[in-house]
C-alpha positions in Angstrom: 78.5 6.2 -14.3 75.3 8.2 -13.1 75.3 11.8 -13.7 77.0 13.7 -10.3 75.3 17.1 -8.7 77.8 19.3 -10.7 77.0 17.9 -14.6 74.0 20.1 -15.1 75.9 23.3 -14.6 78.7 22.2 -17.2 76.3 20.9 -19.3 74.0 24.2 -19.7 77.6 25.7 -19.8 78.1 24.1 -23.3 74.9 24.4 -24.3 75.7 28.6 -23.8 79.1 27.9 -25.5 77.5 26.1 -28.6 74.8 28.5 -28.9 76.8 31.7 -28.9 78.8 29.6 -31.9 76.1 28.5 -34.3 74.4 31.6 -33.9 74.0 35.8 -32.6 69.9 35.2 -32.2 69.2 35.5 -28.5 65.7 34.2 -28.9 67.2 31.2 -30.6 69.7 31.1 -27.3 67.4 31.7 -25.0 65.3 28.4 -26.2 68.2 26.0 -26.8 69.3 27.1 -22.6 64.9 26.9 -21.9 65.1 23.1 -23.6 68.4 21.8 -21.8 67.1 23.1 -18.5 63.7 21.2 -19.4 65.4 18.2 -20.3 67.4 18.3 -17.2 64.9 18.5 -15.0 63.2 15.5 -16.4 66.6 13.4 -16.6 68.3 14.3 -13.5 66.0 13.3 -10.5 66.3 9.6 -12.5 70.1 9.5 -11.8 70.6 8.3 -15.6 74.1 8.5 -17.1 75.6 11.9 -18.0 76.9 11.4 -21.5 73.6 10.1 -22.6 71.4 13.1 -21.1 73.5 15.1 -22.7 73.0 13.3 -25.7 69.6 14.2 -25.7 70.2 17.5 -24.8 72.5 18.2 -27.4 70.3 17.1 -30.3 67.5 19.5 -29.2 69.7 21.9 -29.1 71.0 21.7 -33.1 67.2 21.1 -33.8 66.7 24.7 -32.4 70.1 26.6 -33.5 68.9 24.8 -37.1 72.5 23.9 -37.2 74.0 20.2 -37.3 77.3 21.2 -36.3 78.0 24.1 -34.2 81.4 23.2 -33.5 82.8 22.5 -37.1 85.2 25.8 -36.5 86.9 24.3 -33.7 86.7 20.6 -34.8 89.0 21.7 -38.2 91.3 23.9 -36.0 91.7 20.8 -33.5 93.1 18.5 -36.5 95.3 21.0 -38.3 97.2 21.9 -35.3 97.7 18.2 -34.5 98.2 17.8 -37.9 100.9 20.5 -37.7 102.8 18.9 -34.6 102.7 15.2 -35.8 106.2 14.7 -37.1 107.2 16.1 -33.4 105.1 13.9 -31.8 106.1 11.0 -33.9 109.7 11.6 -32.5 108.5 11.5 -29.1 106.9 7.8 -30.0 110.6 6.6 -31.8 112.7 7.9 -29.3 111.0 6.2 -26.2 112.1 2.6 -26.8 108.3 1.3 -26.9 106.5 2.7 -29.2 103.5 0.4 -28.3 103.4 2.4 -24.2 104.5 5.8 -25.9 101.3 6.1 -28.8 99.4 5.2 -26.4 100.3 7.8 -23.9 100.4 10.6 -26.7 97.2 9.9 -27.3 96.0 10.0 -24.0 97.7 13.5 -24.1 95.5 14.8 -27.1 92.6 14.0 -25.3 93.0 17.7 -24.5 90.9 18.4 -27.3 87.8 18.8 -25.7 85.8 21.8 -26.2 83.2 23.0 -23.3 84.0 21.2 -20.3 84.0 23.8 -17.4 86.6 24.4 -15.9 89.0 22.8 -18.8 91.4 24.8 -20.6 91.8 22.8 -24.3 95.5 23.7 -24.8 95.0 24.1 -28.6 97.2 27.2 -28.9 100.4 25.9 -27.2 99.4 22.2 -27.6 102.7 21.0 -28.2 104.4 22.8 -25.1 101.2 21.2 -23.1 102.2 18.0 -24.8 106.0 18.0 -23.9 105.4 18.9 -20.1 102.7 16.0 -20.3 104.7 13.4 -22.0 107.1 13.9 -19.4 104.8 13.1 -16.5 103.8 9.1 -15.6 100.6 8.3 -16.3 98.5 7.6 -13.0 97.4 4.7 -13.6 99.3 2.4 -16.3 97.9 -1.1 -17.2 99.3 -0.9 -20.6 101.5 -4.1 -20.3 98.1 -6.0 -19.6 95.8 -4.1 -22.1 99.1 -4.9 -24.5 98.5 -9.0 -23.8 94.9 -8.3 -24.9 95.9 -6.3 -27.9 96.6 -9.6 -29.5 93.3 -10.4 -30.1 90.5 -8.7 -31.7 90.3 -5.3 -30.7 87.9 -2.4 -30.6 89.2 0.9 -30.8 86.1 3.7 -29.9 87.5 7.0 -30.9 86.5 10.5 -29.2 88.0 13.8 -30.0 89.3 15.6 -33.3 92.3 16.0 -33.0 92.7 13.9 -30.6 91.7 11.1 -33.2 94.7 12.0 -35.6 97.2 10.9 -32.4 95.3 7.8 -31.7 96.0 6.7 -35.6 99.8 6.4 -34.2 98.5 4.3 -31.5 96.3 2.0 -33.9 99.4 1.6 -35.9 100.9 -0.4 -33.1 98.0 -2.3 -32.5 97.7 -3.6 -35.7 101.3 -4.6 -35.2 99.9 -7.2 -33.1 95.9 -7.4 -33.3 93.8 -9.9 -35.2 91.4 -7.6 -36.1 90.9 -3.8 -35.4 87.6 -2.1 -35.7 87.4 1.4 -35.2 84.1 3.2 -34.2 83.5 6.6 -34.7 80.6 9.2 -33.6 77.5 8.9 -36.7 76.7 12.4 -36.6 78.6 15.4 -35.9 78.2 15.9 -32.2 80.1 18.6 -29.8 84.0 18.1 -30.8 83.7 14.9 -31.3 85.0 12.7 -34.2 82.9 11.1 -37.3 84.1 9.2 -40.2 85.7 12.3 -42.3 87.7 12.4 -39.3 89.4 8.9 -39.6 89.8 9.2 -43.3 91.3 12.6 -42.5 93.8 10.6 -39.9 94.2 7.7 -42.5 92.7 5.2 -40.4 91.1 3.6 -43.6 94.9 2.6 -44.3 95.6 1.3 -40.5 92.2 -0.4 -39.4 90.6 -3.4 -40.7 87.5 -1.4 -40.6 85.6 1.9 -39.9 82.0 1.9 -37.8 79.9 4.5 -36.5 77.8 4.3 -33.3 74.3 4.8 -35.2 72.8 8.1 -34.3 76.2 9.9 -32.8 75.8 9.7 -29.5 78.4 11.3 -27.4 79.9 7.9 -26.0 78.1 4.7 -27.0 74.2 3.7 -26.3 73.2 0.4 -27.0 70.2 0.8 -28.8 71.7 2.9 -31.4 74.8 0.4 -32.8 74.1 -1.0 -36.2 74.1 -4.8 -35.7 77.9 -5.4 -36.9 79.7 -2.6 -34.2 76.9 -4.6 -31.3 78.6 -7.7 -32.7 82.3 -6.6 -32.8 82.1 -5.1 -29.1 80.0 -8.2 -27.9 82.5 -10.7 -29.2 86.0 -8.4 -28.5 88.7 -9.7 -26.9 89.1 -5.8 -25.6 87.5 -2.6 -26.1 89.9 1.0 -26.3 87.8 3.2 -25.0 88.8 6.8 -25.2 87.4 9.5 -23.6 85.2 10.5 -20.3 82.1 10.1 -22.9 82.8 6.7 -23.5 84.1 5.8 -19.5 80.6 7.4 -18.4 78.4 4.6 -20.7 80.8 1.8 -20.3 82.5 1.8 -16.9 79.5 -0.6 -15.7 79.6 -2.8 -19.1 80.8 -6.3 -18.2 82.9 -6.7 -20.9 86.8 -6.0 -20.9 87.5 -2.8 -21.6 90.6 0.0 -21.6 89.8 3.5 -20.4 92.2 5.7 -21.5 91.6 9.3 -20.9 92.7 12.5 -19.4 90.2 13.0 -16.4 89.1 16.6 -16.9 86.6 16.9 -14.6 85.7 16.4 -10.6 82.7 13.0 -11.3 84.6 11.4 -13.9 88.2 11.7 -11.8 86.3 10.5 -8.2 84.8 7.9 -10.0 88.3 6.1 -11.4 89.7 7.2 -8.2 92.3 9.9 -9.1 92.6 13.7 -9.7 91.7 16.2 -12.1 94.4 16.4 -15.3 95.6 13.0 -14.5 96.3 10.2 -17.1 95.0 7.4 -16.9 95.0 3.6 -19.0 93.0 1.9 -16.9 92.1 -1.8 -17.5 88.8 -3.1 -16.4 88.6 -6.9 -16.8 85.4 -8.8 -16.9 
């Protein structure tokens, strides 16, 4: 998915946003917002995709806070409020009848957890109201009987939010109910909200997967050249990829391989691009 007329502005947005958390310097500030724009006006006339311009962006912007993780505040209050509202959540998931269609869709939910996207409102402080009114609501568009059929296989799973990643752990429970194999992936390197591997072990998904990889460098989504040689090989030879997230729908949605999107679409590009409307849910099946 290329990078739409409206990304810059969010993306400086969160480079403000992260700045004014690592740090009270305004010169240091004032050069993290002087590099983005920099960077954005080499990247953007070549129409590249968003996640991985902001990447790049994001990197030179720890180099100049001298900070590798701006958002670690918001990152641990992400998982101990989910952590907080699991057992409700888990009662949600037993009392729907499939708990296979009812994971899924709670984690779908969570994907709330996203820090910096304008014009999103992360409901961290009444996250469980947000999550009872949502639970409630259809998702938009459901394949999850098909992506079910392809569970059955090898399968997998790239993660996206804190947080959000302690909710998918009750979805990769089912899953493994019914996979061959399931491979997780996480980010390599702190980056925005996003989830590494003290995240999984933090959501015991050392106990549920068959194993734990990272995506190399920590991009924000996945690029190619960065995979270690085993994740390249488990997503090449996957009978489906989970992918959760915008991140991870903006570097895969023109990947030929099978994948599920499952995301809540939080902004205007990603939600005209699947074809629905901002703050809808969606577990969308692309087949190959």
């Amino acid at each position: 998915m290329k990078i739409s007329p409206i990304c810059p502005s969010c993306l400086l947005n969160r480079v403000y946003m992260e700045s004014k958390m690592s740090t009270n310097d305004e010169e240091k500030i004032r050069m993290a917002i002087h590099s983005a724009l920099e960077i954005l006006s080499e990247e953007f006339p070549r129409g590249g995709v968003n996640a991985i311009i902001a990447t790049r962006i994001h990197r030179k912007v720890y180099e100049i806070l001298e900070d590798n993780d701006p958002y670690r505040g918001v990152k641990k209050r992400a998982n101990e409020i989910t952590l907080r509202y699991l057992p409700v959540i888990k009662r949600y998931i037993s009392k729907s009848g499939d708990p296979f269609c009812a994971s899924a869709k709670a984690s779908i939910i969570a994907n709330t957890f996203d820090y910096g996207v304008m014009g999103h409102k992360t409901n961290d402080e009444r996250f469980i109201d947000y999550f009872e009114e949502k639970f409630s609501i259809p998702l938009k568009i459901n394949h999850l009987d098909r992506i079910k059929e392809y569970c059955k296989g090898d399968v997998v799973y790239l993660t996206d939010n804190c947080g959000e990643i302690i909710v998918d752990a009750l979805f990769m429970k089912e899953i493994k109910k019914i996979c061959n194999r399931l491979t997780v992936i996480v980010r390599g390197k702190p980056i925005i909200s996003d989830a590494t591997y003290e995240d999984a072990l933090l959501a015991g998904i050392d106990e549920i997967a068959d194993e734990i990889l990272t995506n190399g460098e920590g991009a924000i989504g996945i690029i190619s050249s960065e995979l270690g040689d085993l994740a390249r090989e488990r997503l090449n030879n996957s009978d489906i990829i989970i992918a959760k997230g915008m991140a991870n729908y903006e570097c895969l949605s023109s990947w030929n391989r099978r994948i599920a999107f499952l995301l809540t679409a939080k902004c205007e590009p990603v939600a005209n691009s699947i074809g629905v409307g901002v703050g809808d849910m969606v577990a969308m099946l692309k087949e190959v």
